[in-house]
C-alpha positions as CSV (number, residue, x, y, z in Angstrom):
1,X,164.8,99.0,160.3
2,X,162.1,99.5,162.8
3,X,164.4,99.3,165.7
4,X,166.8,101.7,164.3
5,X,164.2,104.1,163.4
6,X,162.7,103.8,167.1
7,X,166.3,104.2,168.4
8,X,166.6,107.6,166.5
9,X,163.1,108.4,167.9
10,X,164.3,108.2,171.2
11,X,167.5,109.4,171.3
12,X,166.0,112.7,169.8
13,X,163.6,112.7,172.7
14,X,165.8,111.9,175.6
15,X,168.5,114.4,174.4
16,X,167.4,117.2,175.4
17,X,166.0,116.4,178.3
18,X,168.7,114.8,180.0
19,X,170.8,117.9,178.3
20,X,168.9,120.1,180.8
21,X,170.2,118.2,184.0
22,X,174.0,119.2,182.7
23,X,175.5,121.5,185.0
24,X,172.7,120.6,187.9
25,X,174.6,120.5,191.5
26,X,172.5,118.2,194.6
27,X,173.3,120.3,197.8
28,X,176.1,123.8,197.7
29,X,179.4,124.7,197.7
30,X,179.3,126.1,200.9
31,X,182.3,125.5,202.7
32,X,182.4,122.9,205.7
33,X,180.9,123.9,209.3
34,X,179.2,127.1,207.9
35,X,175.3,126.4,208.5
36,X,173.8,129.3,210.0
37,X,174.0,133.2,208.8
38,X,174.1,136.7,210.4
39,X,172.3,139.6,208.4
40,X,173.6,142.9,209.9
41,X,171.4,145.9,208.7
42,X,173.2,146.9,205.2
43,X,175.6,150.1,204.9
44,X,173.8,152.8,202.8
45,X,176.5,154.7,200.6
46,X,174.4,156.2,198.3
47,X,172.7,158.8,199.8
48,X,168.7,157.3,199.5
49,X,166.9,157.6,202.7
50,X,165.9,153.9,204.3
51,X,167.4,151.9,201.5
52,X,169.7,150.2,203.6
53,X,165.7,148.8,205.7
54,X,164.2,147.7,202.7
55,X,167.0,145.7,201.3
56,X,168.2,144.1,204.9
57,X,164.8,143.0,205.5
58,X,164.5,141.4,201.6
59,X,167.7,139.6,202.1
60,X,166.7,137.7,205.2
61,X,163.5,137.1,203.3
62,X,165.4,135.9,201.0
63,X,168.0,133.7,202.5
64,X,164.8,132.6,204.6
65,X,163.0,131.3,201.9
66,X,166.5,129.5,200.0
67,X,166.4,127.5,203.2
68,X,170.2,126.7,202.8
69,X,172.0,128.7,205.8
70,X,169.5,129.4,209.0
71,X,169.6,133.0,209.8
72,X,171.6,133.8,213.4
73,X,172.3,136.0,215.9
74,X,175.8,137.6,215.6
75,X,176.9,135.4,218.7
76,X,175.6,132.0,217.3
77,X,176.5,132.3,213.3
78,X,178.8,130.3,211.6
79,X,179.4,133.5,208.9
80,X,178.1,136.7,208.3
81,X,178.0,139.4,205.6
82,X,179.4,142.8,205.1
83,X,176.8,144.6,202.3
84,X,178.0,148.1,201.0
85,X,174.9,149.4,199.2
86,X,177.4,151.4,196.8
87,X,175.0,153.1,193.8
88,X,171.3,153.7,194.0
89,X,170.3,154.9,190.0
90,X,167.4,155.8,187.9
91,X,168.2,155.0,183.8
92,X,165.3,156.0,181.2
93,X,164.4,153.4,179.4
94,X,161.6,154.7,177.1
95,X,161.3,158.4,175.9
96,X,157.7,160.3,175.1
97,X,157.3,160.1,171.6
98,X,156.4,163.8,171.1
99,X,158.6,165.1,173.8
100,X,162.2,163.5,173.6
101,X,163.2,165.1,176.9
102,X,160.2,163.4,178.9
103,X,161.2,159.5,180.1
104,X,158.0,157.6,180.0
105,X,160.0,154.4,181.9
106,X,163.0,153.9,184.2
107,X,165.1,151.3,185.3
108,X,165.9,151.6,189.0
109,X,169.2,149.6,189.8
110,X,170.7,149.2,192.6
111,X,174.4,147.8,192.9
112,X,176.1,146.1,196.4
113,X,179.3,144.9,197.6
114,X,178.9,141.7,199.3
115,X,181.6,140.7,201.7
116,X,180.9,137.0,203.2
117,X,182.7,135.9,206.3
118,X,183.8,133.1,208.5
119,X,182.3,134.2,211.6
120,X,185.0,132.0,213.9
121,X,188.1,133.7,212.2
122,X,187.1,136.5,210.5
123,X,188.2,134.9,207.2
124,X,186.9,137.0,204.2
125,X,185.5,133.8,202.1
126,X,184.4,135.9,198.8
127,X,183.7,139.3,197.8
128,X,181.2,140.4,194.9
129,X,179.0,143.1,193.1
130,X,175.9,142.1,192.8
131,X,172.9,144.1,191.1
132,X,169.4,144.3,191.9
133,X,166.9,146.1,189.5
134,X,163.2,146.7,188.3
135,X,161.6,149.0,185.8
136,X,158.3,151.2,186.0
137,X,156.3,154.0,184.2
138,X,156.0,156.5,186.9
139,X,152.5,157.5,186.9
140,X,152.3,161.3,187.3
141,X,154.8,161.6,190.3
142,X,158.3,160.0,189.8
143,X,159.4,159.7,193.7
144,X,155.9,157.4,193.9
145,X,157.0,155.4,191.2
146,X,160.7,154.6,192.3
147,X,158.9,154.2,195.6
148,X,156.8,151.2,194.4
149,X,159.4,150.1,192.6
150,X,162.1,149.7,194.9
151,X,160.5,146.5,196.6
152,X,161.3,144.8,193.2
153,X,164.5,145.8,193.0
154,X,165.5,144.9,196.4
155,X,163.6,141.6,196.4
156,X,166.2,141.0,192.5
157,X,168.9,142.6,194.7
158,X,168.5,140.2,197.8
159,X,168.0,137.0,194.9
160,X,171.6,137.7,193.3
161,X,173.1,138.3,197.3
162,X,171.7,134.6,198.0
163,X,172.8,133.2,194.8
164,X,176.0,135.0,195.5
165,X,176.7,133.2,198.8
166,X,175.4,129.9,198.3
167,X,175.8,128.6,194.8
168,X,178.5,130.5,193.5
169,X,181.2,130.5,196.3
């Protein structure tokens, strides 16, 4: 009775734990020869100044710190993306209690096409949406609160390009 008793005991333990490695992939689902990435400074459709700065430089941050593809010159990549920034929005989140017209936070989203390519053939490999976003309570002045919030966002926005490329192919 002991035994069966500890048997229970342990396969409740284990369970869950080995019910977390489910779905866990060793290595990407990159597709063969493509090692090394090019980054072109983003295309900025939506009309906010220097967007298309911030987010380039958090992708290649980003992609930098993943570690998966190495970032490249045009000349010696194995692939390289086309990113439309398409939408650039503020959403209330929150109105003033006493004033219903007044937000007292925002959601600032921005949305992207991501086109990845073989560099070699010019083979479109995938194409996607992806979103980036943060929220804030603008303090006073709303432009200096999208301001320090867009680093957020474009930090989310260059997390979901990366997972885009490498894990989800």
């Amino acid at each position: 009775m002991k035994r069966v008793r500890l048997a229970m005991v342990l396969l409740m333990t284990l369970t869950p734990l080995l019910g977390g490695c489910l779905g866990y992939r060793l290595g990407t689902t990159l597709p063969p020869g493509i090692r090394s990435l090019y980054i072109p400074t983003f295309v900025n459709r939506t009309g906010e100044p220097g967007l298309e700065t911030t987010t380039t430089q958090a992708a290649i941050r980003e992609f930098q710190q993943d570690g998966t593809l190495r970032i490249a010159s045009e000349e010696a990549a194995d692939a390289y993306l086309d990113i439309q920034l398409q939408t650039f929005k503020l959403q209330p989140l929150a109105y003033d209690e006493d004033n219903s017209r007044t937000a007292e936070e925002y959601r600032l989203v921005i949305i992207a096409q991501v086109d990845f390519y073989r560099s070699e053939s010019d083979e479109r490999l995938s194409r996607r949406l992806v979103r980036g976003e943060s929220s804030f309570e603008p303090s006073g002045d709303l432009s200096v609160g999208k301001m320090e919030a867009l680093p957020e966002a474009a930090k989310d926005l260059a997390h979901q390009i990366v997972k885009t490329v490498v894990e989800y192919w």
